[in-house]
C-alpha positions in Angstrom: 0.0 0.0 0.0 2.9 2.2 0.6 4.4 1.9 -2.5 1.2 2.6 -4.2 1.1 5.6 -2.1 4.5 6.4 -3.7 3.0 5.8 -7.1 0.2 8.1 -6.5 3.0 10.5 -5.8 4.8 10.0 -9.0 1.7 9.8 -11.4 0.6 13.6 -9.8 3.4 15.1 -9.9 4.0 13.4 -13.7 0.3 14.3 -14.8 0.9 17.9 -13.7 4.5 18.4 -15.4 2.6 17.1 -18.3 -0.1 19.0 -18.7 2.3 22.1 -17.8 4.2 21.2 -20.5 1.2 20.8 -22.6 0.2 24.7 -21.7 3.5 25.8 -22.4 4.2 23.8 -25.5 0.7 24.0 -27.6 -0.1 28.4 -26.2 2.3 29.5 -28.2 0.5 28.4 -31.6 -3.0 29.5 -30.1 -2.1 32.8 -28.0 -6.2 33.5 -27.4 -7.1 29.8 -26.0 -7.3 29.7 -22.2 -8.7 25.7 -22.3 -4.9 24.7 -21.9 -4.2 27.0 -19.0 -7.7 26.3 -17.6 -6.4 22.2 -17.3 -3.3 23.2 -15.9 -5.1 24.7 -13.2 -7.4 21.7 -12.6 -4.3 19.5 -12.9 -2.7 21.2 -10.4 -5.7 21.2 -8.0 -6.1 17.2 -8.8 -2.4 16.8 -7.1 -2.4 19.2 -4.5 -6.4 17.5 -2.9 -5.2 13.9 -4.1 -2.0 13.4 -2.6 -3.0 14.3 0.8 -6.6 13.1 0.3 -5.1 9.5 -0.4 -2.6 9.4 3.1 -5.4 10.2 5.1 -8.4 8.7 3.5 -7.0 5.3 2.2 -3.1 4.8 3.5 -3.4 5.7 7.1 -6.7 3.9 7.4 -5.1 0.7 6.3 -2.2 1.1 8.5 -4.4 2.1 11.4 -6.9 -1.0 10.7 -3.4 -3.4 10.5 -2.3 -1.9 13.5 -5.5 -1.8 15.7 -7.1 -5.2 13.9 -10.8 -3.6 13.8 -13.0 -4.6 11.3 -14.9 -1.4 10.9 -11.4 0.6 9.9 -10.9 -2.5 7.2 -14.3 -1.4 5.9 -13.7 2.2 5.3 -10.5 1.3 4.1 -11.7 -0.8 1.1 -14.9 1.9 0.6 -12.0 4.7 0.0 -9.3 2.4 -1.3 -12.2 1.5 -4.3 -12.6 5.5 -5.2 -8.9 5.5 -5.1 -9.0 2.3 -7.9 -11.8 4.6 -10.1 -10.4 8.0 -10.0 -7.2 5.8 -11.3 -8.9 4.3 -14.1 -10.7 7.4 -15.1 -7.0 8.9 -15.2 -5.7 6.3 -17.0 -8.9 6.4 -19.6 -8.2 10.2 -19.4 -11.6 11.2 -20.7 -12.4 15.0 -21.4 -14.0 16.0 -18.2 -15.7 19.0 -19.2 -15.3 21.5 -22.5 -12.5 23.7 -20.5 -10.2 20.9 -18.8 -9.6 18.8 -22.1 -6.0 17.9 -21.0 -5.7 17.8 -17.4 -5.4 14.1 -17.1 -2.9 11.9 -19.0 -4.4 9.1 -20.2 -5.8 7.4 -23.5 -8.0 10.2 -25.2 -5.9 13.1 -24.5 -2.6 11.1 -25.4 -4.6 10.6 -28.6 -5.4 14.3 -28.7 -2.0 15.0 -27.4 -0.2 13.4 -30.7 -2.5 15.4 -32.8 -1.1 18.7 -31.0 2.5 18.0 -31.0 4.6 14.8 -30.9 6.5 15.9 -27.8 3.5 16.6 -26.0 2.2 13.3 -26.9 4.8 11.3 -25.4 4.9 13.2 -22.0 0.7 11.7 -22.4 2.1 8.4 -23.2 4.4 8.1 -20.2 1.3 9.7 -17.8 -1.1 7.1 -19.4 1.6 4.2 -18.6 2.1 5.3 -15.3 -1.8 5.4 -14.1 -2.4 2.4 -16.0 0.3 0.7 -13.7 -0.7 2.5 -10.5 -4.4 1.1 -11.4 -3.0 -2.5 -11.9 -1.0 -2.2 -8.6 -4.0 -0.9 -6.3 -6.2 -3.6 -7.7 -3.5 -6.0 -6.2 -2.7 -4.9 -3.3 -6.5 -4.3 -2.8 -7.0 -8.0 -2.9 -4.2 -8.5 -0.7 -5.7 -6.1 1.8 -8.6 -8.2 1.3 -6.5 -11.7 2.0 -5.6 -10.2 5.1 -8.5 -9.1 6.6 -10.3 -12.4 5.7 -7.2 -13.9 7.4 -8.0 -12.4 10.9 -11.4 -13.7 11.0 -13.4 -10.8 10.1 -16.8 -11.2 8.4 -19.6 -8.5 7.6 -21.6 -9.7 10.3 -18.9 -8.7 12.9 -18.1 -5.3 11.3 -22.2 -4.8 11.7 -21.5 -6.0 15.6 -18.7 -3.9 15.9 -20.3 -0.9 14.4 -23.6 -1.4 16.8 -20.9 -1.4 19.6 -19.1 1.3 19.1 -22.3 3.8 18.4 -23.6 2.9 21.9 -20.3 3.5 23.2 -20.5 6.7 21.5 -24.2 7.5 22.7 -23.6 6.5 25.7 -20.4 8.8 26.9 -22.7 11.3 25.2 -25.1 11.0 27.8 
């Protein structure tokens, strides 16, 4: 999970040189469209939300739930570990996400649309596609080894239900 955290890292960071690159390499044929600058922006947003979105949402969660053994902390890790695996795979797809923010992710379509820009530009895309495709393929496995080892320790739905009825009367209860 860690090293797909490091991935996470490394695809960002990549995705936003790319796109930078992108703005800087296709504005100077067309000086009145602001699209390009408008999807470095959103690109730049996407890494500074998603890398610490992902520590505390998905990576400290697992290491909390291995540490602590609860079943409930399993659960919301696999919930958020899950978005983690789609907003991945939309990257890697890299599908226009609106009119304005063609370019701001690096996979398929805008590679596709990248090449028919500029061949440099296209191959920063191809190397951004390659890398979310791979941290896709990694989170998948190390989802299903999160998954090994939480069915390893014995948990079951039924006793993250039991353990989530315990802990909200806990909670009501010092309420009180």
């Amino acid at each position: 999970c860690y090293y797909t955290y490091l991935g996470l890292i490394v695809c960002f960071f990549w995705n936003t040189i790319s796109v930078m690159g992108a703005g800087f390499a296709l504005n100077k044929e067309k000086q009145d469209d602001l699209h390009i600058w408008y999807s470095m922006l959103i690109a730049l947003i996407y890494a500074l939300c998603g890398i610490p979105l992902a520590f505390i949402l998905w990576y400290y969660r697992l290491y909390t739930a291995a540490v602590k053994d609860k079943g409930l902390t399993y659960f919301w890790f696999f919930c958020m570990y899950f978005i983690h695996i789609a907003v991945a795979l939309i990257a890697a797809i890299g599908p226009p996400l609106g009119e304005k923010s063609q370019m701001a992710l690096c996979g398929i379509m805008t590679m596709i649309e990248a090449y028919n820009a500029k061949k440099d530009v296209g191959i920063m895309y191809t190397v951004g596609f390659v890398l979310w495709a791979l941290e896709t393929i990694a989170s998948v496995y190390v989802l299903s080894m999160a998954y090994a080892k939480f069915r390893g320790r014995g948990h079951t739905m039924e006793g993250i239900k039991q353990e989530a009825k315990q802990e909200a009367a806990r909670t009501s209860a010092s309420m009180i």
